[in-house]
OpenMM code with the backbone's topology and positions (N, CA, C; nanometers):
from openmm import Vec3, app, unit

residues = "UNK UNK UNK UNK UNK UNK UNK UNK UNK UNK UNK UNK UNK UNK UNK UNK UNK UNK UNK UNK UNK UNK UNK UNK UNK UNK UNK UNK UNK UNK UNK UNK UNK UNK UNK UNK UNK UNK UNK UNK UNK UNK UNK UNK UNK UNK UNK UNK UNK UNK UNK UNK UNK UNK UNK UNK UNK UNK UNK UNK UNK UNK UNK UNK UNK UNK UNK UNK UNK UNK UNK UNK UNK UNK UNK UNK UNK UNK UNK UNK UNK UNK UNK UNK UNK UNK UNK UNK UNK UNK UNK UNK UNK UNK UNK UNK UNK UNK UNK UNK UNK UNK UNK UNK UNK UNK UNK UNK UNK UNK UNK UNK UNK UNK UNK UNK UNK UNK UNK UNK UNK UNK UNK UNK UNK UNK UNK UNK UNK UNK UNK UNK UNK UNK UNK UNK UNK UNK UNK UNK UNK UNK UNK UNK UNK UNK UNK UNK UNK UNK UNK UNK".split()
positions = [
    Vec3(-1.1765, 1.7816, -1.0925),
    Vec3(-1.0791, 1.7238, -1.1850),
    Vec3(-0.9644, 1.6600, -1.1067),
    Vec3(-0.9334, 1.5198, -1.1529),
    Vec3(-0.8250, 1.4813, -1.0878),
    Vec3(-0.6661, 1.5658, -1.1090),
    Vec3(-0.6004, 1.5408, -1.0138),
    Vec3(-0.4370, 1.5669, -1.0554),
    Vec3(-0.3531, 1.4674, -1.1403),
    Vec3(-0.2630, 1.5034, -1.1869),
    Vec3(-0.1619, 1.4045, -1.3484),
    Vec3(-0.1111, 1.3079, -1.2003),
    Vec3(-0.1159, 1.3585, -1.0433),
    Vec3(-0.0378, 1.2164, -1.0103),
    Vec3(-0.1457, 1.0510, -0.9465),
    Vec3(-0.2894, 1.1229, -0.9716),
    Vec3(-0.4187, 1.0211, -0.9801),
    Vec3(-0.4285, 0.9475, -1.0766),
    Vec3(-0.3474, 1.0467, -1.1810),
    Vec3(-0.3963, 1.0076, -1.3156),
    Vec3(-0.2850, 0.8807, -1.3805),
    Vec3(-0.1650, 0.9226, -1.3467),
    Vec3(-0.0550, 0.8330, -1.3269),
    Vec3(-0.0799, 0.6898, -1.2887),
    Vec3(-0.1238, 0.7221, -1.1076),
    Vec3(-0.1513, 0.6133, -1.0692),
    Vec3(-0.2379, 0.5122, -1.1102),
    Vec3(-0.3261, 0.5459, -1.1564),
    Vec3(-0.4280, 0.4641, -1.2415),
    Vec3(-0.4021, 0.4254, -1.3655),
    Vec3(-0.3561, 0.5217, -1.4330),
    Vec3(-0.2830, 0.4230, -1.6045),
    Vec3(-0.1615, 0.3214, -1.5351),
    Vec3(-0.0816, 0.3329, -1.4200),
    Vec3(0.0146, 0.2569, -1.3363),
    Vec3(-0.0583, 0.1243, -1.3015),
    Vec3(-0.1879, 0.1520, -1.1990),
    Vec3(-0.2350, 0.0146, -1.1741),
    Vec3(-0.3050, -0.0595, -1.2631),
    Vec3(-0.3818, 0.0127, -1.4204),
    Vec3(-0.4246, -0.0028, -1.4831),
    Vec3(-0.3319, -0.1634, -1.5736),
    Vec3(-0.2269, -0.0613, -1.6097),
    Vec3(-0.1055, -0.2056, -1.6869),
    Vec3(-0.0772, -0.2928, -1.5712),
    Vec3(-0.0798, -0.2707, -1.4736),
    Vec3(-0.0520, -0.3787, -1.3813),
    Vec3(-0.1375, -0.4697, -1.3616),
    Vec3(-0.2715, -0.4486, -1.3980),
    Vec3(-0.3389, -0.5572, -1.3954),
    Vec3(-0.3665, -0.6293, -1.5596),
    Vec3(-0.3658, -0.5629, -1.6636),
    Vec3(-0.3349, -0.5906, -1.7938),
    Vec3(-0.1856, -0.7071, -1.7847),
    Vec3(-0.0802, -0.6913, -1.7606),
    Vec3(0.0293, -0.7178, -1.7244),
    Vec3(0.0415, -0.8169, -1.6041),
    Vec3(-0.0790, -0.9008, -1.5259),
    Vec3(-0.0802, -0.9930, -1.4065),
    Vec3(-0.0346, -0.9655, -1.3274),
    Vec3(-0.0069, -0.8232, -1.2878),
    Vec3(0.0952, -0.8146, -1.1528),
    Vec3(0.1820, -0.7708, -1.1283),
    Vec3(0.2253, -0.7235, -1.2860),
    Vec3(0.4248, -0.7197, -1.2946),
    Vec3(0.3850, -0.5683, -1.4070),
    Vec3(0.5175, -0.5090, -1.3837),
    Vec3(0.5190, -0.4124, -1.4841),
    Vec3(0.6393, -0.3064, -1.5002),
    Vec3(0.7057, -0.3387, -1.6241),
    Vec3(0.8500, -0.2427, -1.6619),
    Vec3(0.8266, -0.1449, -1.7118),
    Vec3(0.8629, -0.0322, -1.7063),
    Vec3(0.8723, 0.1192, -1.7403),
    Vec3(0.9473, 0.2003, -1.7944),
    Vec3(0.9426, 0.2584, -1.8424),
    Vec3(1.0404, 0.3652, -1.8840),
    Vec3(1.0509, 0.4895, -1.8320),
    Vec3(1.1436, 0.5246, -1.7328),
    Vec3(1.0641, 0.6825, -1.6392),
    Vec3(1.0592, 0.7479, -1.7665),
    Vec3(1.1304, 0.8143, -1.8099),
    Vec3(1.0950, 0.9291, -1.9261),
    Vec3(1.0278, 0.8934, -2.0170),
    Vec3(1.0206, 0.7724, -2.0697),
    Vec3(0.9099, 0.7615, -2.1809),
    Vec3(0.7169, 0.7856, -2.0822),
    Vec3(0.6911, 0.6758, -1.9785),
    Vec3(0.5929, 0.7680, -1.9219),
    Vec3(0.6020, 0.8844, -1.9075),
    Vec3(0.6982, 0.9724, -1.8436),
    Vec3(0.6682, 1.1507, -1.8362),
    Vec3(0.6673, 1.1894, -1.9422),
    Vec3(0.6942, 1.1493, -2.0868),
    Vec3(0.6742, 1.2092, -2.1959),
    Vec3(0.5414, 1.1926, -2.2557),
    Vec3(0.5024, 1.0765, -2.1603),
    Vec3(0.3454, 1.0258, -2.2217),
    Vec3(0.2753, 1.1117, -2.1581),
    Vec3(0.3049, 1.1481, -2.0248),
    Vec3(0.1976, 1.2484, -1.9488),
    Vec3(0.2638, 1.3921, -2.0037),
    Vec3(0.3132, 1.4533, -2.0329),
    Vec3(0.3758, 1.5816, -2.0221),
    Vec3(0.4727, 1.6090, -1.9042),
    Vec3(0.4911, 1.5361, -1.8707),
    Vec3(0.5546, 1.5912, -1.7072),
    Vec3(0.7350, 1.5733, -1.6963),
    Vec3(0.7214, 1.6046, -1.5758),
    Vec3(0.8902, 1.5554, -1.5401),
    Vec3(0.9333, 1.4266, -1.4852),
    Vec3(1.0188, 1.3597, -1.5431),
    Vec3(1.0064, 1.2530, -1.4600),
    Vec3(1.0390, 1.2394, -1.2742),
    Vec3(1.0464, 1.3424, -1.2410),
    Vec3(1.0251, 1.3452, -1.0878),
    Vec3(0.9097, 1.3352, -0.9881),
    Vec3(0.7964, 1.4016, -1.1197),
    Vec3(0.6537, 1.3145, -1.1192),
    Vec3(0.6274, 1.1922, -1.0856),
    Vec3(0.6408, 1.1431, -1.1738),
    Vec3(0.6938, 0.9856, -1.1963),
    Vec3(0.7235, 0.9465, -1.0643),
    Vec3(0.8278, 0.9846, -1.0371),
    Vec3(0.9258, 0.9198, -0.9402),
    Vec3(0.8585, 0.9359, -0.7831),
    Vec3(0.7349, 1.0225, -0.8048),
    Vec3(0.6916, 1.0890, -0.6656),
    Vec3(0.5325, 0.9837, -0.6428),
    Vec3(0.4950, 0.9856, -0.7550),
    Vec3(0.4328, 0.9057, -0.7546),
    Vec3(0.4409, 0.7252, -0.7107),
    Vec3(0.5613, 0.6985, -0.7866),
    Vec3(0.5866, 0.5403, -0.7242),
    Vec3(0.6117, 0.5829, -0.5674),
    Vec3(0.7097, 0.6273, -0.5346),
    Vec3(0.7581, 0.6505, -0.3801),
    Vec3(0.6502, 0.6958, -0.2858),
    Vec3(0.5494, 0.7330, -0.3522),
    Vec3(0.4198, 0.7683, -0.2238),
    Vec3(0.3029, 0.6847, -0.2612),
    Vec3(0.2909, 0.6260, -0.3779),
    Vec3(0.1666, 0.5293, -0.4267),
    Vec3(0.1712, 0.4074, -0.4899),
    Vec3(0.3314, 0.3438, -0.4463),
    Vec3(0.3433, 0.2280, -0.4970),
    Vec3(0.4330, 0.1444, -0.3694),
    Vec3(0.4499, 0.1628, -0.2495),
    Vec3(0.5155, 0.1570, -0.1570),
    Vec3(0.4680, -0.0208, -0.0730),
    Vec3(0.5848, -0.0509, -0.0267),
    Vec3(0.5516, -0.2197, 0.0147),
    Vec3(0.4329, -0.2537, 0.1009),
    Vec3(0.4310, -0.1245, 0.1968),
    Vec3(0.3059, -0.0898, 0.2875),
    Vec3(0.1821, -0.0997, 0.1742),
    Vec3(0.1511, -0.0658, 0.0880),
    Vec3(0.0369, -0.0445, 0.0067),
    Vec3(0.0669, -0.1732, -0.0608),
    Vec3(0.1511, -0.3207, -0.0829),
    Vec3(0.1255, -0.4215, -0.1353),
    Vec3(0.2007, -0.4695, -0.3073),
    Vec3(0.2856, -0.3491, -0.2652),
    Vec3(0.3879, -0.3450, -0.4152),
    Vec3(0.5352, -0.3491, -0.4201),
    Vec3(0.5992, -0.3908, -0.4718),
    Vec3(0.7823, -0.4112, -0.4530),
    Vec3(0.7928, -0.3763, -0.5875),
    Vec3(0.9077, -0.2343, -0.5703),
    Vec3(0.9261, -0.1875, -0.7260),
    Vec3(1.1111, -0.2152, -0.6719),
    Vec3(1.0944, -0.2090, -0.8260),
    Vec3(1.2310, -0.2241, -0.8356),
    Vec3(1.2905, -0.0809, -0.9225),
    Vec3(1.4190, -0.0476, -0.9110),
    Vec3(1.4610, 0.1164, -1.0206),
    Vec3(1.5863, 0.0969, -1.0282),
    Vec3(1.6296, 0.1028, -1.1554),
    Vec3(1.7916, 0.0780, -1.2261),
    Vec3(1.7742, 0.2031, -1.2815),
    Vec3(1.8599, 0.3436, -1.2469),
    Vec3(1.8850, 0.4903, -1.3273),
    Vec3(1.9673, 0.4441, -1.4335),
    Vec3(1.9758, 0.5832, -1.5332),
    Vec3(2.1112, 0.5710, -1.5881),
    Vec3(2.0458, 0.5653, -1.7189),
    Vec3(2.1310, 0.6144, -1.8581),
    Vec3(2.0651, 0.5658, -1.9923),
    Vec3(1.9861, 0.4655, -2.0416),
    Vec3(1.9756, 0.3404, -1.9568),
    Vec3(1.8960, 0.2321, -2.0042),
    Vec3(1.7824, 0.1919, -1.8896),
    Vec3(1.7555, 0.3099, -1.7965),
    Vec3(1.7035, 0.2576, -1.6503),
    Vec3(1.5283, 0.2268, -1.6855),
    Vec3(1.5437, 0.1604, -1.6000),
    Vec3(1.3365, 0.1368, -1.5707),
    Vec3(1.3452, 0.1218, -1.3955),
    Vec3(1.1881, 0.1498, -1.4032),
    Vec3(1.1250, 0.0800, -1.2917),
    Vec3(1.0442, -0.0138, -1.3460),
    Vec3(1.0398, -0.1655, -1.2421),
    Vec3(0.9558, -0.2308, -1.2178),
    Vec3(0.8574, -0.2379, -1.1021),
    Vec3(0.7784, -0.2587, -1.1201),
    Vec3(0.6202, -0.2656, -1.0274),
    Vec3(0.6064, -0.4267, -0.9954),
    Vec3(0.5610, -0.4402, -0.9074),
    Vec3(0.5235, -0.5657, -0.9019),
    Vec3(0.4556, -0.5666, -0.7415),
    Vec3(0.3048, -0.6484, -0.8109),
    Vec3(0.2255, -0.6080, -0.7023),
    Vec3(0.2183, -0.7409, -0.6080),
    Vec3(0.1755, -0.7603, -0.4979),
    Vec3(0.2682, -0.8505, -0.3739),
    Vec3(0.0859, -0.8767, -0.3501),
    Vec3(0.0611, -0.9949, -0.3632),
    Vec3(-0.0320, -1.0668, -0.3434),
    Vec3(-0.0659, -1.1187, -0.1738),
    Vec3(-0.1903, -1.0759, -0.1269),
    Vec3(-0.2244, -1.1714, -0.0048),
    Vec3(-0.2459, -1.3055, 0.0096),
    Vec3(-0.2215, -1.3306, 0.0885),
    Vec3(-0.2416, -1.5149, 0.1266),
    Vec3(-0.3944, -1.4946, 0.1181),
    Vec3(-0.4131, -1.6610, 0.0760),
    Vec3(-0.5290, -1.7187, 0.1050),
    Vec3(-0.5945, -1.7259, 0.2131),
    Vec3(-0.7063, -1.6969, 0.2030),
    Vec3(-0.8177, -1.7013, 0.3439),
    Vec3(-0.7871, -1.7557, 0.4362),
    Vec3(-0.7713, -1.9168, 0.4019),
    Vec3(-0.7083, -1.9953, 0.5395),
    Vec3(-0.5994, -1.9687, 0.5839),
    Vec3(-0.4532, -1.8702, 0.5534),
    Vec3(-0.4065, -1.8717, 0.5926),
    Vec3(-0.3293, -1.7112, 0.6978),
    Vec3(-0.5072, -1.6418, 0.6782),
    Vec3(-0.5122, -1.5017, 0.7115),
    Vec3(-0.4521, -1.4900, 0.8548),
    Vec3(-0.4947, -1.5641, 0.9282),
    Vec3(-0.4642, -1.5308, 1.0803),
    Vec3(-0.3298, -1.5538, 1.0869),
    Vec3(-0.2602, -1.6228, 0.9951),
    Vec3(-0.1201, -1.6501, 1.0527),
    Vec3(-0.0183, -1.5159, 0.9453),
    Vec3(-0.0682, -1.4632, 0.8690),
    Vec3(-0.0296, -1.3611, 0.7623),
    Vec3(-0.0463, -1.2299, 0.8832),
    Vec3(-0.1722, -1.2237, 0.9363),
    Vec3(-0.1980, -1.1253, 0.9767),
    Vec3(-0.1114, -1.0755, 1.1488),
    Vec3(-0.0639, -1.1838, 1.1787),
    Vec3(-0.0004, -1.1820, 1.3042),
    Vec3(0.1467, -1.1589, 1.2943),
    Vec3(0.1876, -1.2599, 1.1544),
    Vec3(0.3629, -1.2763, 1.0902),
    Vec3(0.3761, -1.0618, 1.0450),
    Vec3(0.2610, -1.0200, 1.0084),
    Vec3(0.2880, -0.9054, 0.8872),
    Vec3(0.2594, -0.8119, 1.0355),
    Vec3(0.2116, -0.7757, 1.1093),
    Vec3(0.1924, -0.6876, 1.2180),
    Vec3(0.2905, -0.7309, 1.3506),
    Vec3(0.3188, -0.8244, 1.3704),
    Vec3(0.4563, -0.8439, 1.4770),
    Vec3(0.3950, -0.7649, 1.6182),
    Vec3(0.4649, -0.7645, 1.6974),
    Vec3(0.4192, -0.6724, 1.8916),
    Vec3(0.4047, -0.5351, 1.8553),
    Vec3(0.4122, -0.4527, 1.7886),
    Vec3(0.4432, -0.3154, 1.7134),
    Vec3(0.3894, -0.2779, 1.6158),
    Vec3(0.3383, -0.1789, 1.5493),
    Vec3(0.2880, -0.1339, 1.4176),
    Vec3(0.2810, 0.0012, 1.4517),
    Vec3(0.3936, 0.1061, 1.3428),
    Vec3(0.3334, 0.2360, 1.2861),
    Vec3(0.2354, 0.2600, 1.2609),
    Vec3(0.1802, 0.4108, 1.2728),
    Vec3(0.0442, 0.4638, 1.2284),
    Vec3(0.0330, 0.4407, 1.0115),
    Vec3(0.2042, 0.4722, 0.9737),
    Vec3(0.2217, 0.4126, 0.8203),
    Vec3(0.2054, 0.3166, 0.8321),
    Vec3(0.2221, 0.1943, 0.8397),
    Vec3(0.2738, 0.0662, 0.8476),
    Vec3(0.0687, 0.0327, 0.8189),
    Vec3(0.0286, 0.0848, 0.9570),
    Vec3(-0.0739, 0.0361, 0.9810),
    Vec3(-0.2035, 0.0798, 0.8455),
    Vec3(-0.1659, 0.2058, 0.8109),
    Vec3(-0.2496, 0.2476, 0.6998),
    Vec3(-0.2071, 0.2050, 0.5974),
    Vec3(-0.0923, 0.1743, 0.5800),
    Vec3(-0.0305, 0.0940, 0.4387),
    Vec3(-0.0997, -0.0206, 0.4289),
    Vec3(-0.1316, -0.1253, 0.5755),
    Vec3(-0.1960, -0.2790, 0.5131),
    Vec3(-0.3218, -0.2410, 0.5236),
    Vec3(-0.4299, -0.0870, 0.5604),
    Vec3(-0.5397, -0.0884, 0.5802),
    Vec3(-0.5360, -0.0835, 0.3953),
    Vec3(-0.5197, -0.0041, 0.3376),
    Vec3(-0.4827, 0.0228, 0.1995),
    Vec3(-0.4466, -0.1099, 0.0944),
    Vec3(-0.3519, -0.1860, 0.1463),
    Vec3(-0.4113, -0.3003, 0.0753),
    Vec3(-0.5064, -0.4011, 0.0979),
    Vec3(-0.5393, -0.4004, 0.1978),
    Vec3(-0.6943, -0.5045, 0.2129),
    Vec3(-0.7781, -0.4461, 0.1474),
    Vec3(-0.7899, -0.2686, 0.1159),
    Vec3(-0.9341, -0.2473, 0.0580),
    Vec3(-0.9075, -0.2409, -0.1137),
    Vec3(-0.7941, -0.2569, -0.1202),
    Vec3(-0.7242, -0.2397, -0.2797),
    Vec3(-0.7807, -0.4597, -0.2979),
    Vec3(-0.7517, -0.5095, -0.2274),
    Vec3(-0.7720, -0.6205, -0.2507),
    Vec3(-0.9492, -0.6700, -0.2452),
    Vec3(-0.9985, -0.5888, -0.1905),
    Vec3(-1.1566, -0.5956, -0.1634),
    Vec3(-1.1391, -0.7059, -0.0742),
    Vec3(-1.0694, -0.6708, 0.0558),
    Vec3(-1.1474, -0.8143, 0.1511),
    Vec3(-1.2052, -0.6942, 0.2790),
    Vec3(-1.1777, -0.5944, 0.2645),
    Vec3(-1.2695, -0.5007, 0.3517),
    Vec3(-1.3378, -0.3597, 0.2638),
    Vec3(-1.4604, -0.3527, 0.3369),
    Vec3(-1.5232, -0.2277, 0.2448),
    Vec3(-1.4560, -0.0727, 0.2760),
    Vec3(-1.4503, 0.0384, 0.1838),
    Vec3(-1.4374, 0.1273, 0.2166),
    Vec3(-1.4832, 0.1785, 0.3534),
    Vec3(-1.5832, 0.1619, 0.3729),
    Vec3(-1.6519, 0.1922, 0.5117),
    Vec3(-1.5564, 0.1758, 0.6149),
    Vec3(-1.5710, 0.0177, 0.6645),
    Vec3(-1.4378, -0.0684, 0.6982),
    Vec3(-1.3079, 0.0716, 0.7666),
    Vec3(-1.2396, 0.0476, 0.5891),
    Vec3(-1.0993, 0.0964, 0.6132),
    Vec3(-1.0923, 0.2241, 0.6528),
    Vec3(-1.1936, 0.3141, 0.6789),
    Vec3(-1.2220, 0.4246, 0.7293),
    Vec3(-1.2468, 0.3948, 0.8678),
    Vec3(-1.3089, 0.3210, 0.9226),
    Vec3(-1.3252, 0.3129, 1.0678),
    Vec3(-1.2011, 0.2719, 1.1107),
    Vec3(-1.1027, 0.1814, 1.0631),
    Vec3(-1.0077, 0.1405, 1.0682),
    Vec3(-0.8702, 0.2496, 1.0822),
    Vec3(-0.8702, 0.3153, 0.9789),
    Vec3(-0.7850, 0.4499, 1.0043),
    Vec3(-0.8177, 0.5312, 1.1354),
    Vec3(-0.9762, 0.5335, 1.1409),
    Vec3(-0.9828, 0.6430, 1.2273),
    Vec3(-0.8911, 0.5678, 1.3640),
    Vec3(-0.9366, 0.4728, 1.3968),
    Vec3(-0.8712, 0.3910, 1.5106),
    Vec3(-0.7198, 0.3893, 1.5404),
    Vec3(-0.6463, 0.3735, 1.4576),
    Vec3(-0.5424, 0.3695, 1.4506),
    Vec3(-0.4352, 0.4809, 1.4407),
    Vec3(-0.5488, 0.6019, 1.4624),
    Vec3(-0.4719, 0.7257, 1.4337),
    Vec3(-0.3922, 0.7523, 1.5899),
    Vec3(-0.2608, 0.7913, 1.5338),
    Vec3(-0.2201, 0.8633, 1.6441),
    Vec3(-0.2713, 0.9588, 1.7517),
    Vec3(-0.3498, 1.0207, 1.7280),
    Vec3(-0.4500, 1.1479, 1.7403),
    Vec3(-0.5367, 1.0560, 1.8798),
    Vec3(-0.5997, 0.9302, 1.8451),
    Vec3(-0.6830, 0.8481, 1.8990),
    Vec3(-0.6145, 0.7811, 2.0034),
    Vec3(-0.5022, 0.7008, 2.0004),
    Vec3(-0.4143, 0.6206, 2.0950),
    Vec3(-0.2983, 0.6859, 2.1224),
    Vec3(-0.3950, 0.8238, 2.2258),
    Vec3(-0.2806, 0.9356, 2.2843),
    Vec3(-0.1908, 0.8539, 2.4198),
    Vec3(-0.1096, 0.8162, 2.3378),
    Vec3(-0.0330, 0.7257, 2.5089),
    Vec3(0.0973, 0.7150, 2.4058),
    Vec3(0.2425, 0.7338, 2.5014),
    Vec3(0.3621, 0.7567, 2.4720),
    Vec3(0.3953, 0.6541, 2.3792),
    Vec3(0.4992, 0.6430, 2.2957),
    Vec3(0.5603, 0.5524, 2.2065),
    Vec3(0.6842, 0.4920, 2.3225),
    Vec3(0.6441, 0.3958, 2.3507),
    Vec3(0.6598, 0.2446, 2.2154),
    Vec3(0.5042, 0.1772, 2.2140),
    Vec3(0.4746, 0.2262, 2.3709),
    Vec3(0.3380, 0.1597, 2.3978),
    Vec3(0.2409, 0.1823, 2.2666),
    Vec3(0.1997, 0.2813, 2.2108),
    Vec3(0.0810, 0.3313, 2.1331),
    Vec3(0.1237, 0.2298, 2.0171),
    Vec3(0.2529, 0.2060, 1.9571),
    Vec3(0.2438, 0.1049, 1.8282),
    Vec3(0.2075, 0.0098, 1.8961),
    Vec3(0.2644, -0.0636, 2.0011),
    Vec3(0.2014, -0.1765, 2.0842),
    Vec3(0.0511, -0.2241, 2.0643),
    Vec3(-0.0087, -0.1292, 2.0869),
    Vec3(-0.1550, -0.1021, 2.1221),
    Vec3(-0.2323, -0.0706, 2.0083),
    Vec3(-0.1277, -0.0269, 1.9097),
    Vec3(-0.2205, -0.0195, 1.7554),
    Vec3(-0.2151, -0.1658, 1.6958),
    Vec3(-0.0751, -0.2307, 1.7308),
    Vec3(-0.0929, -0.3571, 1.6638),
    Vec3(-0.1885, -0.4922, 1.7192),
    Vec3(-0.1970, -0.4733, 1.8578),
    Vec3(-0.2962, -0.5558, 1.9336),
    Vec3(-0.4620, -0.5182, 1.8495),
    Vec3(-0.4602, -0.3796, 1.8279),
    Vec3(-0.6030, -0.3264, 1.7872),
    Vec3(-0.5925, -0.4118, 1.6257),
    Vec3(-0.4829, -0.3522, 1.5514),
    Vec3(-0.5007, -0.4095, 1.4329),
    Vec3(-0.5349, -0.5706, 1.4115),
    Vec3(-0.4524, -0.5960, 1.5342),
    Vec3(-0.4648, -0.7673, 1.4637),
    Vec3(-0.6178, -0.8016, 1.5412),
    Vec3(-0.6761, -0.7737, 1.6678),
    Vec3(-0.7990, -0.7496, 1.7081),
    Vec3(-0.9170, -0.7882, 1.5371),
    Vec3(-0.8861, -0.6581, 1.5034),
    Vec3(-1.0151, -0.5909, 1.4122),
    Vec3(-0.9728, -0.6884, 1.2607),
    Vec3(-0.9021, -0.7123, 1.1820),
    Vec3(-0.8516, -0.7806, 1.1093),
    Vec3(-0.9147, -0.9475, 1.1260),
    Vec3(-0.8451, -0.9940, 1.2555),
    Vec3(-0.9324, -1.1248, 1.2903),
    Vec3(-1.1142, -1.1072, 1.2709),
    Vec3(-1.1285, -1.0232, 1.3345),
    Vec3(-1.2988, -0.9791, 1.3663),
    Vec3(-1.3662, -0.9893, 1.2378),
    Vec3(-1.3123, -0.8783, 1.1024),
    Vec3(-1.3266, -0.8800, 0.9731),
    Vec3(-1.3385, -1.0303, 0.9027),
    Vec3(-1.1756, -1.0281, 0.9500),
    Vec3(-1.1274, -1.1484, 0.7852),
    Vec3(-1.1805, -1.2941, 0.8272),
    Vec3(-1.1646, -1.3247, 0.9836),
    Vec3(-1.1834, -1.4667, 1.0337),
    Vec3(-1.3323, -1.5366, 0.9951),
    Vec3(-1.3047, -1.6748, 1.0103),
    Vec3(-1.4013, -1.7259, 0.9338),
    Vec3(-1.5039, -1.7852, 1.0378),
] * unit.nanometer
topology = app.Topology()
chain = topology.addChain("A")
for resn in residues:
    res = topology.addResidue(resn, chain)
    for name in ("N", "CA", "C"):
        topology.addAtom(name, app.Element.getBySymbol(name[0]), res)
């Protein structure tokens, strides 16, 4: 059985694609729709709606507050190699790096399979060599494997 914050997320991406992309909220009226608290809510956008994963929310508190969602579209094919070099820079976090593995496979331009070999690579665990070098060396790998994938 899933958990209410799977379940969230999916009635979440669900209106977002009903909705083209975009989507206003009500924190407490959703937690009243799920049963929950709205800290639920709130735990959910902040760990499953994040810019790394391909989304820019917006949150006004207060008696009249919402969040907005709004999901952040990839460039066009032709213009992957230059997206993929501008969005990874000399450097990339082990987040950073699983955040854009996460939206390429949310976007279907790589298979699950893929973004699993991809994580594994990029794990800290794997590119045991001191920081600053290891983001160095994850982002050379990322933009590496990305070209290899996406290039035409």
């Amino acid at each position: 059985m899933r958990n209410i914050s799977d379940i969230i997320e999916q009635y979440l991406k669900r209106m977002l694609q009903e909705g083209e992309g975009a989507l206003e909220i009500q924190r407490n009226d959703l937690a009243d729709q799920f049963s929950c608290v709205p800290s639920q809510i709130n735990y959910v956008i902040s760990t499953r709606f994040t810019l790394e994963k391909g989304y820019l929310v917006e949150s006004k508190r207060g008696g009249g507050g919402y969040i907005r969602i709004r999901r952040i579209e990839l460039p066009a094919q032709s213009t992957i190699h230059t997206h993929i070099h501008e969005s990874i820079g000399q450097s990339m976090s082990q987040s950073a790096a699983e955040g854009l593995i996460y939206q390429l496979l949310e976007a279907r331009l790589i298979s699950k399979r893929e973004s699993e070999l991809m994580r594994a690579v990029v794990c800290r665990d794997v590119i045991s060599i001191n920081l600053p070098y290891r983001d160095e060396v994850r982002a050379r790998m990322m933009k590496a494997m990305l070209i290899a994938l996406l290039g035409s």
